[in-house]
DRENDO-1510 file (C-alpha; in Angstrom, 1 decimal, always signed):
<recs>
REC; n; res; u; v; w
REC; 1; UNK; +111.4; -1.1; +16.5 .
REC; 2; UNK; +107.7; -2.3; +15.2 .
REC; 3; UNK; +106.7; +1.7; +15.3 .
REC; 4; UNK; +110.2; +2.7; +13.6 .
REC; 5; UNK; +109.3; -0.2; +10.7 .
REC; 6; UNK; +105.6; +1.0; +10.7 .
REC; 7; UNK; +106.7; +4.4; +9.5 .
REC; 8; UNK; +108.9; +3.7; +6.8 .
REC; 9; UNK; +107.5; +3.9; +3.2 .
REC; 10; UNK; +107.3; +1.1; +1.0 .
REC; 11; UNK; +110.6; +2.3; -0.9 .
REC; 12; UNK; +112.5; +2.9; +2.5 .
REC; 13; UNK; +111.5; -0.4; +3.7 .
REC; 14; UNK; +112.8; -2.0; +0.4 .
REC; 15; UNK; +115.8; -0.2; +0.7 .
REC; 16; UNK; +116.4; -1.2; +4.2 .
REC; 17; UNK; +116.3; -5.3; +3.6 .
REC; 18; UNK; +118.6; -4.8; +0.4 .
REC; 19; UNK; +120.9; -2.9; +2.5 .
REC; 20; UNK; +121.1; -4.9; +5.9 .
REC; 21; UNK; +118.6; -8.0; +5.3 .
REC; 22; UNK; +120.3; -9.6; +2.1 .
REC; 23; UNK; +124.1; -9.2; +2.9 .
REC; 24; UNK; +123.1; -11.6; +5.7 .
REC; 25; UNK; +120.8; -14.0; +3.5 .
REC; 26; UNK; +124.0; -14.0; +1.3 .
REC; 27; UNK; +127.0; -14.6; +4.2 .
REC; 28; UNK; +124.2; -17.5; +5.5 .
REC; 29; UNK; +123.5; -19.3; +2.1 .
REC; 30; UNK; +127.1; -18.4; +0.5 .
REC; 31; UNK; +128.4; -22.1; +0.1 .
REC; 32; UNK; +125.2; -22.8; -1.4 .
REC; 33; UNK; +124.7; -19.3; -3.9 .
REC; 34; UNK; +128.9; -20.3; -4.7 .
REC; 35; UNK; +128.3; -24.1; -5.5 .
REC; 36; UNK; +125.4; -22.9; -8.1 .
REC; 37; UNK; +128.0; -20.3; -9.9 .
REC; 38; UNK; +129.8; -23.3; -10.3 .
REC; 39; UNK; +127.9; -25.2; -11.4 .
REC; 40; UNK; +126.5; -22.6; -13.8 .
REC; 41; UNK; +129.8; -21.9; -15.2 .
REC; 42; UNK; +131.2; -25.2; -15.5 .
REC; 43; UNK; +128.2; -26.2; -17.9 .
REC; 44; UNK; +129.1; -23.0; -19.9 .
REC; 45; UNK; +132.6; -24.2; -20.3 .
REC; 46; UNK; +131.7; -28.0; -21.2 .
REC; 47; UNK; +129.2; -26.2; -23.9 .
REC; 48; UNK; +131.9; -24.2; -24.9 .
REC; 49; UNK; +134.2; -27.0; -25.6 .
REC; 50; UNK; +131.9; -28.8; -27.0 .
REC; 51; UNK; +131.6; -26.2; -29.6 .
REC; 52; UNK; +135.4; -26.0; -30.3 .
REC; 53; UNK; +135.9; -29.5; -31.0 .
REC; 54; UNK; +133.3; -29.9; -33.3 .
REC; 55; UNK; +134.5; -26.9; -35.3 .
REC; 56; UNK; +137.8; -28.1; -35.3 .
REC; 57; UNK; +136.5; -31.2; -36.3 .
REC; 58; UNK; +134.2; -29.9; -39.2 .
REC; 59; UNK; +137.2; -27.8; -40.4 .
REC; 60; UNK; +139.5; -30.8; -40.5 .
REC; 61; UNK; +137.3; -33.0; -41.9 .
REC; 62; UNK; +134.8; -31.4; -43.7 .
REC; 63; UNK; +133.3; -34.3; -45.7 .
REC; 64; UNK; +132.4; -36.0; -42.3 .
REC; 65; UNK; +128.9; -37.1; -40.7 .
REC; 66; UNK; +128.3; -35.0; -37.6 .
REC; 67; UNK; +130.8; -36.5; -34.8 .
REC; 68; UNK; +130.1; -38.2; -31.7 .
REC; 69; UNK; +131.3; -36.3; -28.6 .
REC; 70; UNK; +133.0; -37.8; -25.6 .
REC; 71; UNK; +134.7; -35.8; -22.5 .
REC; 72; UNK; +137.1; -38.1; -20.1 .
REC; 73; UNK; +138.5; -35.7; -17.3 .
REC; 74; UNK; +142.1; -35.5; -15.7 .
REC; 75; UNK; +142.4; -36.3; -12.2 .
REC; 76; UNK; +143.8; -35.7; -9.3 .
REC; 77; UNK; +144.8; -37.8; -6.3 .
REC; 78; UNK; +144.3; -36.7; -2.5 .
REC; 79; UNK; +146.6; -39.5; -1.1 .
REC; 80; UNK; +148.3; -43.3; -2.2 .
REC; 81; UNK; +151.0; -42.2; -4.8 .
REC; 82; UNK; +152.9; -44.9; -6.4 .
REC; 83; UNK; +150.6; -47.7; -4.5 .
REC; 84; UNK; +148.9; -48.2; -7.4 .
REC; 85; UNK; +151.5; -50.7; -9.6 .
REC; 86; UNK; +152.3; -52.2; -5.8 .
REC; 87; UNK; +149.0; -53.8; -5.7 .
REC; 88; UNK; +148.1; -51.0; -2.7 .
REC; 89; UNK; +145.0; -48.2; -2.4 .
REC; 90; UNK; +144.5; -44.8; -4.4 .
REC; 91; UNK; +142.3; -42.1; -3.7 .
REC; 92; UNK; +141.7; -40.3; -6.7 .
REC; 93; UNK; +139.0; -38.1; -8.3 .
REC; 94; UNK; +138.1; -36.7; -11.9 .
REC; 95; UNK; +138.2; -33.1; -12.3 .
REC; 96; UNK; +136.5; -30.7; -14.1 .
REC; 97; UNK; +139.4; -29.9; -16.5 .
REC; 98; UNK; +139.1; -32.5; -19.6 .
REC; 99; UNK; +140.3; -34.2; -22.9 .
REC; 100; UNK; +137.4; -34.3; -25.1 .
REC; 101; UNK; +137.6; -36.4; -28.5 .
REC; 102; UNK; +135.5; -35.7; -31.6 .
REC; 103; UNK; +135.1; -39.3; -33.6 .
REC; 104; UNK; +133.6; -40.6; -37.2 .
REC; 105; UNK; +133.1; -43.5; -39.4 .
REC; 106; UNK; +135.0; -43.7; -42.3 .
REC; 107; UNK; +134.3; -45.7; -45.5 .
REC; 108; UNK; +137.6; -47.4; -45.5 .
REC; 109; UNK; +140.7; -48.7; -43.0 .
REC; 110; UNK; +142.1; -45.8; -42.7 .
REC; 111; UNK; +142.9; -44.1; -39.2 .
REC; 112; UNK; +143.2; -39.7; -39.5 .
REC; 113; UNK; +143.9; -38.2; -36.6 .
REC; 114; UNK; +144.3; -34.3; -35.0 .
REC; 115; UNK; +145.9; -33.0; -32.0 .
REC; 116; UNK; +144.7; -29.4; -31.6 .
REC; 117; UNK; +147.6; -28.9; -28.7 .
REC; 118; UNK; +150.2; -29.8; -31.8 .
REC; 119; UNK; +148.2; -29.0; -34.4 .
REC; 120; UNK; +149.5; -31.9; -36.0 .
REC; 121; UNK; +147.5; -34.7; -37.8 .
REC; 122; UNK; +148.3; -38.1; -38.2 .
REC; 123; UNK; +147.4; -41.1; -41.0 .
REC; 124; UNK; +147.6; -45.1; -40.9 .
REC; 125; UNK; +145.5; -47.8; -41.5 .
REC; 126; UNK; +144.0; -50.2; -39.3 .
REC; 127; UNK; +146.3; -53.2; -40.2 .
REC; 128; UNK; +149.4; -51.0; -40.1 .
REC; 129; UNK; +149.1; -50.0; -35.9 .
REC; 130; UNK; +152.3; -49.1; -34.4 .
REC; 131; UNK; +153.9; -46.6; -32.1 .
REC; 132; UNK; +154.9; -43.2; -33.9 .
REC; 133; UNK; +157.4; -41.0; -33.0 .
REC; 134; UNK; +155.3; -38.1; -32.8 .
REC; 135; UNK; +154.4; -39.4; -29.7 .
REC; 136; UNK; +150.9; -37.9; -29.2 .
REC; 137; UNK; +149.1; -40.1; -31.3 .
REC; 138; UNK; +150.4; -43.4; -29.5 .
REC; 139; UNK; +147.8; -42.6; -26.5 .
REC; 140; UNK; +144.8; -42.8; -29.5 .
REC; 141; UNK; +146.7; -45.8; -31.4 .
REC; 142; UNK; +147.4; -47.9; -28.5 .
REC; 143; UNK; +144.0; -48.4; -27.7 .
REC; 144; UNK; +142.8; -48.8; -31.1 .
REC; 145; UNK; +145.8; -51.5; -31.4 .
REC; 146; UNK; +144.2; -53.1; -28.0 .
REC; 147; UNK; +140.7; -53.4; -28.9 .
REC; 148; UNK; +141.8; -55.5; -31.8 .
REC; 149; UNK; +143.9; -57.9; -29.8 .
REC; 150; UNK; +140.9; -58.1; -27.5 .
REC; 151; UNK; +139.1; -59.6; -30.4 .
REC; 152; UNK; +136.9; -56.2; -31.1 .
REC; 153; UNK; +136.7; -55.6; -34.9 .
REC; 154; UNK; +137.2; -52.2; -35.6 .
REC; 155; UNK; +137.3; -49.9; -39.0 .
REC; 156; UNK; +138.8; -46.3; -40.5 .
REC; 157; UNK; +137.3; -43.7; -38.4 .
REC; 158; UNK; +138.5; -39.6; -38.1 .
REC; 159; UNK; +138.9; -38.2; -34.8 .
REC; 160; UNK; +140.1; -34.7; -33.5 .
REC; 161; UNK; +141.0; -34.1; -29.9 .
REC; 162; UNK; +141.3; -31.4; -28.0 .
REC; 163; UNK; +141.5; -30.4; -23.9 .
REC; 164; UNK; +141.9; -28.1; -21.1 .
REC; 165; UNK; +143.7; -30.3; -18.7 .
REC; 166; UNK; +147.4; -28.6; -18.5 .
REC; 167; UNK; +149.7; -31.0; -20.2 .
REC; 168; UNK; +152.9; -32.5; -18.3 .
REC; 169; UNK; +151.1; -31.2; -15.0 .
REC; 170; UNK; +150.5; -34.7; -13.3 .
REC; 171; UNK; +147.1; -34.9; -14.6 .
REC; 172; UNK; +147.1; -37.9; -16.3 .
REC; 173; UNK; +146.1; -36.1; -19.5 .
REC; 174; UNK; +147.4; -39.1; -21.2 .
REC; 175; UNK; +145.0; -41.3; -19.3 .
REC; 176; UNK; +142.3; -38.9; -20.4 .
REC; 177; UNK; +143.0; -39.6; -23.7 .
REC; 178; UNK; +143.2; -43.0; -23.9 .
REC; 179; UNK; +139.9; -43.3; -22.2 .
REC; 180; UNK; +138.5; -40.6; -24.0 .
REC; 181; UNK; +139.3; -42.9; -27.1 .
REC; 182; UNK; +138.2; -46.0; -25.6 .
REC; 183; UNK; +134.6; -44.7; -24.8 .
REC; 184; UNK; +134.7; -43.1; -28.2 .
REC; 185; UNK; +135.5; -46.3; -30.5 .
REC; 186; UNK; +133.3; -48.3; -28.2 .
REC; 187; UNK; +130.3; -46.2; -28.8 .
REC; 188; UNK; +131.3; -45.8; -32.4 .
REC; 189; UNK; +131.7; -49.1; -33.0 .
REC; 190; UNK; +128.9; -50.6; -30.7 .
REC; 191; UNK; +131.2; -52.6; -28.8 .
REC; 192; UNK; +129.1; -52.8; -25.8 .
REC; 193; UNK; +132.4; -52.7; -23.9 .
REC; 194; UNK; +131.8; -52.2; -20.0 .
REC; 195; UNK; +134.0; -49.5; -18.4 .
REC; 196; UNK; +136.1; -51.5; -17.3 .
REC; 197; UNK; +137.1; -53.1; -20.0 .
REC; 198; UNK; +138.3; -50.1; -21.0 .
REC; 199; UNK; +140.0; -48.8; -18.5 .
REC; 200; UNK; +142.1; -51.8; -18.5 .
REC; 201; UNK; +142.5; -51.7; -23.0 .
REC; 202; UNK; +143.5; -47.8; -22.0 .
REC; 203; UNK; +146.0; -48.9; -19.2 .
REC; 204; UNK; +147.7; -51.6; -21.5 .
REC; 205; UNK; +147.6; -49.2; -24.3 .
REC; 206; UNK; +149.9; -46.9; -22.5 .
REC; 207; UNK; +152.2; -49.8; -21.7 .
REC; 208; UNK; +152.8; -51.1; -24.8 .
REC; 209; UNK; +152.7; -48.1; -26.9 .
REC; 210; UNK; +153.7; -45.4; -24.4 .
REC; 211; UNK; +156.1; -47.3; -22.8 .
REC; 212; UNK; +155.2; -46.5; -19.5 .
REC; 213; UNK; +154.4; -49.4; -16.9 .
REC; 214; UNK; +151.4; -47.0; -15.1 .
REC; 215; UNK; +149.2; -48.7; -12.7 .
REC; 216; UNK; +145.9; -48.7; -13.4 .
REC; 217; UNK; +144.5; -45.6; -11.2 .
REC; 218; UNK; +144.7; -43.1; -13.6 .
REC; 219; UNK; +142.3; -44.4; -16.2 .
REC; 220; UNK; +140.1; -45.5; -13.2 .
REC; 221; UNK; +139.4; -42.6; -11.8 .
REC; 222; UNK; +139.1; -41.0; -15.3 .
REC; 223; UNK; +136.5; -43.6; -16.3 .
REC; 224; UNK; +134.5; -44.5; -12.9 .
REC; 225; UNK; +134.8; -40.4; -11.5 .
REC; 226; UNK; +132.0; -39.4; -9.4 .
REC; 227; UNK; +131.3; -35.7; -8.7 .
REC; 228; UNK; +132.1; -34.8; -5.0 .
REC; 229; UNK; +133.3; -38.3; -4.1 .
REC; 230; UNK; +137.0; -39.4; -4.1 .
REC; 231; UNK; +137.2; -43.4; -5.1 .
REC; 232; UNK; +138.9; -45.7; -2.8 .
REC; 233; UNK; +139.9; -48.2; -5.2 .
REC; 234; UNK; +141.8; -51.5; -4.2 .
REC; 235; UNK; +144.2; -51.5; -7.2 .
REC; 236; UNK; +144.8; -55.9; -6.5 .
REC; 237; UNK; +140.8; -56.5; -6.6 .
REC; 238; UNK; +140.2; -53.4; -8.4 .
REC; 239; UNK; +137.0; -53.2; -5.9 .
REC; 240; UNK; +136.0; -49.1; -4.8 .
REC; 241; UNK; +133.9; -47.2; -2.7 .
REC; 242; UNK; +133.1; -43.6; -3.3 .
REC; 243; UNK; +134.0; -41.7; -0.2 .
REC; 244; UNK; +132.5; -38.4; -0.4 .
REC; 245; UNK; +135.2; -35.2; +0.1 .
REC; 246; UNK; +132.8; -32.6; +2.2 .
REC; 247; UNK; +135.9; -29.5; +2.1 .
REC; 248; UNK; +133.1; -27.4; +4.2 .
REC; 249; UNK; +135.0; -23.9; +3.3 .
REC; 250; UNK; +137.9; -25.3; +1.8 .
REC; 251; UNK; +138.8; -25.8; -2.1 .
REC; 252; UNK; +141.7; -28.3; -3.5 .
REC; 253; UNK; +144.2; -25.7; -5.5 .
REC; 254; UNK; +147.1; -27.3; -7.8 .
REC; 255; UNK; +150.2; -25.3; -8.4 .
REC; 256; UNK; +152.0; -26.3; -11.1 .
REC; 257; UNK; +155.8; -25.6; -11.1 .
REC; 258; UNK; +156.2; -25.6; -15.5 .
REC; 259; UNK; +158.4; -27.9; -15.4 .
REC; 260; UNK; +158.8; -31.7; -16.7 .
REC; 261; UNK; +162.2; -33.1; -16.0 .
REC; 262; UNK; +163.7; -35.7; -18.4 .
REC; 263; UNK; +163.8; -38.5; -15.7 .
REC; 264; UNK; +160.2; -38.5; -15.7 .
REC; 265; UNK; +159.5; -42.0; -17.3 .
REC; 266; UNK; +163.1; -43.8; -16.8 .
REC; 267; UNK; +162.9; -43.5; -12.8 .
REC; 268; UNK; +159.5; -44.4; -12.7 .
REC; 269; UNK; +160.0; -47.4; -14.0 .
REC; 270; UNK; +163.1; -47.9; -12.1 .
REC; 271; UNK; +161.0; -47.5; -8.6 .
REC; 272; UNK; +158.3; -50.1; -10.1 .
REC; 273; UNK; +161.5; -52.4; -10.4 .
REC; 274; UNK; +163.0; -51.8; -7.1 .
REC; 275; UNK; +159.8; -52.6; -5.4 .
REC; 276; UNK; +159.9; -55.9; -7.3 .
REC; 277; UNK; +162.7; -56.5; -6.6 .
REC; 278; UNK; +162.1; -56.0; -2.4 .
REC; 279; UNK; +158.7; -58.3; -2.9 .
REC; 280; UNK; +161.6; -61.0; -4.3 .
REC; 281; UNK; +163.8; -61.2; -1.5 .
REC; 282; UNK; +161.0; -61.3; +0.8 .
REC; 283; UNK; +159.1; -64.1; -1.1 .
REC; 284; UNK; +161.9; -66.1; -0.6 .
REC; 285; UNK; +160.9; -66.8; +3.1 .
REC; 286; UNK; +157.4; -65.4; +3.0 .
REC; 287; UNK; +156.2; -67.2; -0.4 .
REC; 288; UNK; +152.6; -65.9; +0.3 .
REC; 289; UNK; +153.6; -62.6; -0.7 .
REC; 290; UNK; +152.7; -61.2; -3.7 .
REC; 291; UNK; +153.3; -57.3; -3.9 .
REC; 292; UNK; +153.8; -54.9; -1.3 .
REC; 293; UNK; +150.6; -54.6; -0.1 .
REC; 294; UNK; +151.3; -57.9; +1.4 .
REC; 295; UNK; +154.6; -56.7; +3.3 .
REC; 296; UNK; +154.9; -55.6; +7.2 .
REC; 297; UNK; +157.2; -53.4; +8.3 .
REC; 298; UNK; +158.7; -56.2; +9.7 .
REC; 299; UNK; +158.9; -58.3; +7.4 .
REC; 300; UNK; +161.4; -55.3; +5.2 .
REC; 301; UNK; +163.7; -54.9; +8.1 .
REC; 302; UNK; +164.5; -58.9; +8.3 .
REC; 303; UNK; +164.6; -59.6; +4.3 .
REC; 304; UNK; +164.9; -56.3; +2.8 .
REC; 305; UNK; +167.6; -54.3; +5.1 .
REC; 306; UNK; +170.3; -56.5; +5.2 .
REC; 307; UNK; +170.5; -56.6; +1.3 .
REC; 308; UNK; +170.0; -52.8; +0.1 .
REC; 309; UNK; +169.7; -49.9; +2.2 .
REC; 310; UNK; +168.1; -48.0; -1.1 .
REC; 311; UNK; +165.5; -50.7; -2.1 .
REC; 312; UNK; +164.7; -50.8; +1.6 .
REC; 313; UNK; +163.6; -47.2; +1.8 .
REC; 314; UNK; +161.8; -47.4; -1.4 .
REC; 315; UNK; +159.9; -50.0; -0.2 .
REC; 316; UNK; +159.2; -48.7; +3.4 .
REC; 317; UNK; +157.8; -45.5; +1.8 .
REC; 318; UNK; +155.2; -47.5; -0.1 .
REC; 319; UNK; +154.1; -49.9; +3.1 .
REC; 320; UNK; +153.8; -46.8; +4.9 .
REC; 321; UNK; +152.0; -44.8; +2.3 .
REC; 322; UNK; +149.4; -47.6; +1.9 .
REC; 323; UNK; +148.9; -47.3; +5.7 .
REC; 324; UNK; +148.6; -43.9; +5.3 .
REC; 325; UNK; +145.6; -43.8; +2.8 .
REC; 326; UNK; +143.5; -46.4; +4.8 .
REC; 327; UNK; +143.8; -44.2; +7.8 .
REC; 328; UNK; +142.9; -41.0; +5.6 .
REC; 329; UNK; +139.9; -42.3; +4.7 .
REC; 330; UNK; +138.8; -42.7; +8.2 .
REC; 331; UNK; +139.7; -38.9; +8.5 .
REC; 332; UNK; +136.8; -38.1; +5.6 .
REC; 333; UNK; +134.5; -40.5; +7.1 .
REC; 334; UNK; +134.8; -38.3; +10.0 .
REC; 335; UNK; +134.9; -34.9; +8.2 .
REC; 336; UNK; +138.8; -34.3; +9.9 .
REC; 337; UNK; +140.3; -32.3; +7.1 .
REC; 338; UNK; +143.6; -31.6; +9.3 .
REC; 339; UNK; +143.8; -34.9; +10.0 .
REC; 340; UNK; +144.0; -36.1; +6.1 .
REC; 341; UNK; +146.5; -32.4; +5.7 .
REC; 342; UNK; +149.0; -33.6; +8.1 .
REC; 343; UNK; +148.8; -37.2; +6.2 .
REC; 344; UNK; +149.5; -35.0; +2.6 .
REC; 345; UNK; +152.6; -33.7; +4.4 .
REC; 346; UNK; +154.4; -36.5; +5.6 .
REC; 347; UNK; +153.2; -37.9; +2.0 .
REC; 348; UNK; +155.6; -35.5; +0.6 .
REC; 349; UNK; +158.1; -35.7; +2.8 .
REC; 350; UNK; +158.1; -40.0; +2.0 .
REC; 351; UNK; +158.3; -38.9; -1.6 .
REC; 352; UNK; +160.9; -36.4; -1.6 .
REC; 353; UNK; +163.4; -38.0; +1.0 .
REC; 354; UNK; +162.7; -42.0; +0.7 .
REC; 355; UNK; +160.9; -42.6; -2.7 .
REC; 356; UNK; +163.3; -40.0; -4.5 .
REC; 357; UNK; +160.3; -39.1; -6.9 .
REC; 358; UNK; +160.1; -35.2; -6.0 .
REC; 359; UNK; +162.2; -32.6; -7.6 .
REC; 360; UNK; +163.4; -28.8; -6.1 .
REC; 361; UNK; +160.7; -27.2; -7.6 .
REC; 362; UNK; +157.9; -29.2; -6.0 .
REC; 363; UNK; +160.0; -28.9; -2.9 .
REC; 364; UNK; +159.7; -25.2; -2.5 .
REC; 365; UNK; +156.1; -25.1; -3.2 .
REC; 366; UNK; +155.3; -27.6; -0.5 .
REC; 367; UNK; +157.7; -25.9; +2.0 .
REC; 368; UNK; +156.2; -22.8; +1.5 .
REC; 369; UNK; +152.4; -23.7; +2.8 .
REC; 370; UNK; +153.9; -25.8; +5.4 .
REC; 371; UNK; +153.4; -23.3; +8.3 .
REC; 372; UNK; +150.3; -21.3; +6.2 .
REC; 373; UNK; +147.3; -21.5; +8.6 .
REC; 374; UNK; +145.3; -21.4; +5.6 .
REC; 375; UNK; +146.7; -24.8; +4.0 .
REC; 376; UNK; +145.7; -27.8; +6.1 .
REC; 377; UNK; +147.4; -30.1; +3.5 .
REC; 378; UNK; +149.9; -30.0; +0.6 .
REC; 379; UNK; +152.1; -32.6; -1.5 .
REC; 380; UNK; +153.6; -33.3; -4.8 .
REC; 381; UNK; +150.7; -34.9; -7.4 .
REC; 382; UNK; +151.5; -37.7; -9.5 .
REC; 383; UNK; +154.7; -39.8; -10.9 .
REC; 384; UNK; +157.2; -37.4; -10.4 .
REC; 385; UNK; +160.1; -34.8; -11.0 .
REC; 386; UNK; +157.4; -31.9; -11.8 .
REC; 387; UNK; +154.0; -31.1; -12.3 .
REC; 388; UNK; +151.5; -30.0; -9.8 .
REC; 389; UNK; +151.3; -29.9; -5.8 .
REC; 390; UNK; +148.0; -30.4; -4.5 .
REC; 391; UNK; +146.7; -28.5; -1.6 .
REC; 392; UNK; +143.8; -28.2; +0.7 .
REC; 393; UNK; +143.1; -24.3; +1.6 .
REC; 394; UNK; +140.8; -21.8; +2.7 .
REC; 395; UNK; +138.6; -20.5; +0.0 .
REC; 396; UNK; +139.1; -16.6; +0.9 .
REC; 397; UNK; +142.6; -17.2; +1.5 .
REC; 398; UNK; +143.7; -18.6; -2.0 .
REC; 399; UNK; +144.2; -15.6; -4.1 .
REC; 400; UNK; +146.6; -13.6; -1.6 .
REC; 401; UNK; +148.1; -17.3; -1.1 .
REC; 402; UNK; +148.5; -17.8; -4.8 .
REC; 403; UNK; +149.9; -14.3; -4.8 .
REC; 404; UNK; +152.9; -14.5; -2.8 .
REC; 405; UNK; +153.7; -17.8; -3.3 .
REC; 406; UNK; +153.9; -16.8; -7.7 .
REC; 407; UNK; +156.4; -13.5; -6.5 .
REC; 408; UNK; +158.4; -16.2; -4.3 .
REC; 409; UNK; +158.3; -18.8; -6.6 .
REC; 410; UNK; +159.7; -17.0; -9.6 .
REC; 411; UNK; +162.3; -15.0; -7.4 .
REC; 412; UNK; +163.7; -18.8; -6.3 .
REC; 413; UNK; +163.7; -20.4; -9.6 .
REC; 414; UNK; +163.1; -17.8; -12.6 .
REC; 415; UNK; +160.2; -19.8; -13.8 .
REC; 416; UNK; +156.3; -18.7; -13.4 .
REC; 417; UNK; +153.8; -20.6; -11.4 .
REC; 418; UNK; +150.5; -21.6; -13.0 .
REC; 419; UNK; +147.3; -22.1; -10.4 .
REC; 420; UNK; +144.4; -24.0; -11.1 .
REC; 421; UNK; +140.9; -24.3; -9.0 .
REC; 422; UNK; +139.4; -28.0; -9.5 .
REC; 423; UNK; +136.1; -29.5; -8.2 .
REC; 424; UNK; +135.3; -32.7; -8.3 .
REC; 425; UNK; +133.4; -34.1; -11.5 .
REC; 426; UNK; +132.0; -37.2; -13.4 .
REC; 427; UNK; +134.0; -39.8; -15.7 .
REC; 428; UNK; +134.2; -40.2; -19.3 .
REC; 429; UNK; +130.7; -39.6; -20.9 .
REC; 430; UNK; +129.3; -38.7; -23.8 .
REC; 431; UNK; +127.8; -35.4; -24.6 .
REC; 432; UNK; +126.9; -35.3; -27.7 .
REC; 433; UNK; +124.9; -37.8; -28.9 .
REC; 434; UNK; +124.5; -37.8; -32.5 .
REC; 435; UNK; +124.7; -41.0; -34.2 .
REC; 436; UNK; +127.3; -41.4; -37.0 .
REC; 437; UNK; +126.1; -40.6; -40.7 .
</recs>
C-alpha cells in the first residue's frame, strides 16, 4: 500500500481522498455537517422574516419610526395533553416556525392593527378595548386590555404581524401571538415586565377575550423555550426543568390533517368542566384535593365511578396521562426514545377512546405509523378534533414515510396532508432592536 501511495501524483492522490477519504469523513461527521445546515438555514429564514414584516410594516404605516421586532415561536408538546388546566405536567418545546410582530409608538390613543394572514387591519383606541368579531385581533387586544388591568399604563401604538406557524394546526399560534404582543408592548412601553408576567397577561388574555379557558402551557413554552431542551413544567407551581431531547438519528415530523372541526373550543371547555366536576365529588370525602393532580386511581373508582361512567373515564385518562409524562421523562434522562414512543401511543389511544378529544382524521394518521419500524412514537398534538400528529422517526426514512402516508391519506379522506420538519428553538425575543422614534 505505502509503495502503491508513493507512486501516485499529487493530482491522483487528491483525487483518491475526494473519492474514497471524504465520503467517509462525511458518513462519520454527518449529524454534525446536518445540524450546521440547519442552523445555517434557519438564521436565513428568521432574516428573511424579519425583512417581510418590516416591509409590511413600512408599507402599512409609512409615517412610522423604524419598528421594534419580536419573534415568539409555536410549539409543540412531546407528552401531557390536557394536564395542563388539571394542575398536572407538560412537556413542551418552542419551534422554529414563529409569529413575529412589528410594533410603534404612536402620538395618540389610538390602537392600528394588521394581520398579514387576513390582510385585514383593525382600529380602536385604548379606552375603548373589547373583543371584535373579526376574531384575530382579540389575541393582540386581550393583552393590551390585560396590561391595563394589571396597572401598566399603556398608549396608541401600530403593529403588523405576520408568521409561519400553520394556523388551526395545534401550534398554539394564538399563544404565539399573544406573547409575541406581550414582549412587544413591554419593550415598547418599558414595562420591565418579567416573562412571566406575561405569560400569565397572555394566558388571561385568551380567556377573557378568546373565550377559551387554555391552561397556561402554551404561552410557557412559547415564552421560556430553550433550543434542544423540552420544559418540564409543573402547571400548579409553575416550577420547570429543561430536559434536553438528544433524538440521536431521529427528527420530530408533524402531519397535519387540514382540518379544524367546529367542536374545537365548546368540547374543550366541556372536558375542563367534567374534570371539575370529578375533583368535586371526590373533595367531598378527600377535602385535601384540589385538582387532579391530587387524585389516585383509587380514589376515582370509590367517588367518581359510582356517579358517571363518562366523567370517570375522562378523569382516569388525565391521572393516567400525568403518570405517563413523569415516567417519560425518566425515558430522556436515559436517552430511551422507544420507551417515550410507546408512551406517545397509548397517549393517543387515551385521547381518542377515553378523553374523546381526537377526531377520524388524526386517527388514521396515527394508525398508519403504528407498525412503521421507522416511527418509534406518534399521537394527536394539542386540544383537539384536528390539527397535527406528532411523531418521532428516522431521519432517512421521513420522505418515503411522508410519501405514502400523503397518497393514503388523501385516497381515505379526499383532503391533502401537509408535513412539517421542526427543531427545537428559543422563546419570544427580540430581534431587532431599534428603539422607537
Amino acid at each position: 500500500m505505502s509503495n502503491m501511495l508513493a507512486n501516485l501524483s499529487l493530482f491522483q492522490y487528491k483525487i483518491m481522498m475526494i473519492v474514497y477519504v471524504c465520503p467517509f469523513i462525511f458518513w462519520q461527521q454527518r449529524h454534525i455537517i446536518c445540524n450546521d445546515l440547519r442552523t445555517y438555514f434557519s438564521k436565513k429564514d428568521l432574516l428573511k422574516m424579519e425583512q417581510k414584516i418590516a416591509e409590511q410594516f413600512r408599507n402599512i404605516y409609512p409615517q412610522s419610526s423604524p419598528p421594534l421586532i419580536v419573534r415568539s415561536p409555536g410549539r409543540i408538546n412531546i407528552i401531557g395533553e390536557h394536564t395542563d388546566y388539571n394542575e398536572g405536567f407538560v412537556l413542551p418545546a418552542a419551534i422554529d416556525k414563529a409569529i413575529y410582530v412589528a410594533v410603534s409608538l404612536r402620538d395618540d390613543n389610538e390602537i392600528h392593527l394588521y394581520a398579514a394572514d387576513y390582510d385585514e387591519t383593525h382600529v380602536v383606541t385604548v379606552d375603548t378595548l373589547a373583543p371584535s368579531e373579526k376574531h384575530w385581533p382579540n389575541y393582540i387586544l386581550g393583552v393590551a386590555d390585560q396590561l391595563q388591568k394589571r396597572g401598566y399604563t399603556i398608549q396608541g401604538f401600530n403593529l403588523a404581524i405576520d408568521g409561519d406557524v400553520p394556523l388551526g394546526a395545534g401550534l398554539s399560534s394564538s399563544a404565539a401571538v399573544e406573547c409575541a404582543t406581550a414582549f412587544a408592548l413591554n419593550e415598547l412601553f418599558g414595562l420591565q415586565l418579567p416573562r412571566l408576567e406575561m405569560v400569565q397577561a397572555a394566558q388571561k388574555a385568551e380567556h377573557t377575550f378568546a373565550g377559551v379557558m387554555c391552561g397556561i402551557m402554551d404561552q410557557f413554552a412559547s415564552m421560556f423555550g430553550k433550543k434542544n431542551y423540552v420544559i418540564k413544567l409543573d402547571c400548579r407551581s409553575l416550577d420547570y426543568e429543561y430536559v434536553p431531547l438528544e433524538l440521536n438519528g431521529y427528527k420530530i415530523l408533524l402531519l397535519n390533517t387540514n382540518v379544524k372541526h367546529s367542536l374545537s373550543s365548546s368540547e374543550y371547555n366541556t372536558r375542563r368542566q367534567q374534570c371539575e366536576q370529578g375533583v368535586e365529588w371526590i373533595k367531598k370525602y378527600k377535602p385535601e384535593v384540589n385538582s387532579l393532580r391530587d387524585v389516585t386511581m383509587q380514589m376515582l373508582d370509590e367517588y367518581v365511578l359510582p356517579d358517571d361512567q363518562l366523567i370517570y373515564t375522562r378523569c382516569k385518562y388525565v391521572v393516567e396521562e400525568i403518570q405517563r409524562l413523569l415516567e417519560g421523562c425518566n425515558d430522556l434522562q436515559r436517552g430511551d426514545i422507544q420507551a417515550l414512543g410507546k408512551k406517545m401511543f397509548r397517549t393517543h389511544e387515551g385521547l381518542s377512546k377515553e378523553y374523546e378529544v381526537s377526531c377520524k382524521e388524526l386517527d388514521i394518521l396515527v394508525d398508519a405509523v403504528k407498525y412503521e419500524p421507522s416511527v418509534v412514537g406518534a399521537r394527536m398534538m394539542g386540544g383537539g378534533f384536528g390539527g397535527c400528529t406528532i411523531n418521532i422517526v428516522k431521519e432517512e426514512a421521513i420522505e418515503p414515510l411522508v410519501k405514502r402516508l400523503s397518497e393514503a391519506y388523501t385516497r381515505q379522506t379526499e383532503l391533502g396532508l401537509s408535513a412539517y420538519i421542526v427543531q427545537i428553538e428559543n422563546g419570544t425575543g427580540m430581534i431587532s432592536v431599534k428603539r422607537p422614534g
